[in-house]
C-alpha positions as CSV (number, residue, x, y, z in Angstrom):
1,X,110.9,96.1,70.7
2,X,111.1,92.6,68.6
3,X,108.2,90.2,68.6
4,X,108.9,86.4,70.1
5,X,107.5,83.6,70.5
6,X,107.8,81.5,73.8
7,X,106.3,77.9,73.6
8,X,107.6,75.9,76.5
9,X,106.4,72.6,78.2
10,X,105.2,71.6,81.5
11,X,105.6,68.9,83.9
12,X,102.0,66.8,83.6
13,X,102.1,66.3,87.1
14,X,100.3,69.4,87.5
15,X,96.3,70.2,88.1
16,X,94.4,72.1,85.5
17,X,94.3,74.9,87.9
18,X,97.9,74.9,88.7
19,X,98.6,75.1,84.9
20,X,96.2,78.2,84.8
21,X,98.4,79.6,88.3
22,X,101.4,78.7,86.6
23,X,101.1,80.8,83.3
24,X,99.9,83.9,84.6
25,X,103.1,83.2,86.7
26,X,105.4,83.3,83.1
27,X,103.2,86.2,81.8
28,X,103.9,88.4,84.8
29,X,107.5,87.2,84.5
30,X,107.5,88.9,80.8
31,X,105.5,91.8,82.1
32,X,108.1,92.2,85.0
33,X,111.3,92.2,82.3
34,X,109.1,94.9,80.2
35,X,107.3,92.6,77.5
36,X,104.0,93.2,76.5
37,X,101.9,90.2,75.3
38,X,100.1,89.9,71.9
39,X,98.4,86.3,72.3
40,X,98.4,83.9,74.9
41,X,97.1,80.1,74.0
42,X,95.8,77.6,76.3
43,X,98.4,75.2,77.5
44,X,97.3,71.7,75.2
45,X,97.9,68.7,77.5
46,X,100.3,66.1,74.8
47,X,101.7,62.7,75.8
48,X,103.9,63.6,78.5
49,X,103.6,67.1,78.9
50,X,101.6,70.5,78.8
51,X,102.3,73.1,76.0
52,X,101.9,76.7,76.2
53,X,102.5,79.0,73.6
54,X,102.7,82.8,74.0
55,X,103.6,85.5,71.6
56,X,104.8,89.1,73.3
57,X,107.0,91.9,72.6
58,X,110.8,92.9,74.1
59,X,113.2,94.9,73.5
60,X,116.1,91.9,72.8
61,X,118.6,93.1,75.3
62,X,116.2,92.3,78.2
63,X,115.5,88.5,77.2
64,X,118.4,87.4,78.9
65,X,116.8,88.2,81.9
66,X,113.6,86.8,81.1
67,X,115.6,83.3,80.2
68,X,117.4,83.4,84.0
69,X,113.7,83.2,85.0
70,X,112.5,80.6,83.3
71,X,115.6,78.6,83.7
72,X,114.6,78.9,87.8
73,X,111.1,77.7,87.6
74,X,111.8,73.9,87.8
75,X,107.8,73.1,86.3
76,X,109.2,74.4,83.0
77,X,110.7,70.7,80.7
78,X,112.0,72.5,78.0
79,X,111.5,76.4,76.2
80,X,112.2,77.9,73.6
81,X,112.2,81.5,72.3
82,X,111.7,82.3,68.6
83,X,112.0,85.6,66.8
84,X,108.6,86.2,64.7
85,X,109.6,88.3,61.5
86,X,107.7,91.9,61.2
87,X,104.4,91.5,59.6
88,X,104.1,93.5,56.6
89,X,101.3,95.6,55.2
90,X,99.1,93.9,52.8
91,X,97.0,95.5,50.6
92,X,93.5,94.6,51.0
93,X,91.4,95.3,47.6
94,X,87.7,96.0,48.1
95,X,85.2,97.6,45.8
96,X,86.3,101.0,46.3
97,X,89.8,100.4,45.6
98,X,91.0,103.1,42.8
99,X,91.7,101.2,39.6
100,X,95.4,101.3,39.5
101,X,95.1,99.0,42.7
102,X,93.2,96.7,40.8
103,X,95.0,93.5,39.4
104,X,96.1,93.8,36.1
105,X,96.0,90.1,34.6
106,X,92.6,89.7,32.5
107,X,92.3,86.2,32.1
108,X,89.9,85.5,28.2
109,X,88.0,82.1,28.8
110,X,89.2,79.7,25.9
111,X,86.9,79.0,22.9
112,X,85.0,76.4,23.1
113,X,85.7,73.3,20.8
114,X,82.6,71.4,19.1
115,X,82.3,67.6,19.7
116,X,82.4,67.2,15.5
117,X,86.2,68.7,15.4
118,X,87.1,66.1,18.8
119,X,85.9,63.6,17.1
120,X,87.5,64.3,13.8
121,X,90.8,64.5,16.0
122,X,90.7,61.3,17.6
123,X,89.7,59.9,14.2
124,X,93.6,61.4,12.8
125,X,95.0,60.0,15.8
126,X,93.4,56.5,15.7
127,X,93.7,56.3,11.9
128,X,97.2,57.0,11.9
129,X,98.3,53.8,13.8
């Protein structure tokens, strides 16, 4: 199974509660082609439209299916369907975290520079002109 991304928009015409009817209309439409959703966002109202975001997971030769359904629902403006790339592992350092995990970089603070040897400096520089 592949992880997508569906954001699509939505006629404003509709009432908040049709917008709620209407979404859990396109999740069982991904259920019903075998997806399983991951996050579901609340449709935003924008200028002229509604947009709803949803993230879920398919295997890729049954999105066709699920794009000849939302090409019949005649709420839907526009859509679009985005591969998300697989999330890799990160490694999360904490206290217990064997040394060889442990960043490597030591970072020495600089010496500190008296005022006397700035001043001395700027008296070079200034002289010199």
């Amino acid at each position: 199974m592949r992880h997508y991304e569906l954001t699509y928009l939505i006629s404003p015409e509709l009432s908040e509660e049709e917008i709620k009817s209407f979404q859990e209309k396109i999740i069982s439409l991904i259920q019903g082609v075998g997806g399983s959703l991951s996050e579901v966002l609340e449709p935003a109202r924008k200028k002229m439209a509604y947009l709803a975001t949803l993230n879920f997971h398919l295997d890729p030769e049954k999105l066709g299916n699920l794009e000849k359904g939302l090409k019949s629902e005649n709420q839907v403006l526009r859509y679009i369907i985005l591969t998300k790339p697989r999330t890799k592992e990160v490694l999360v350092l904490s206290k217990k975290a064997p040394p060889s995990k442990l960043p490597k970089k030591i970072v020495k603070p600089e010496a500190k520079v008296e005022l006397k040897e700035i001043e001395k400096k700027l008296e070079e520089i200034l002289g010199e002109q």
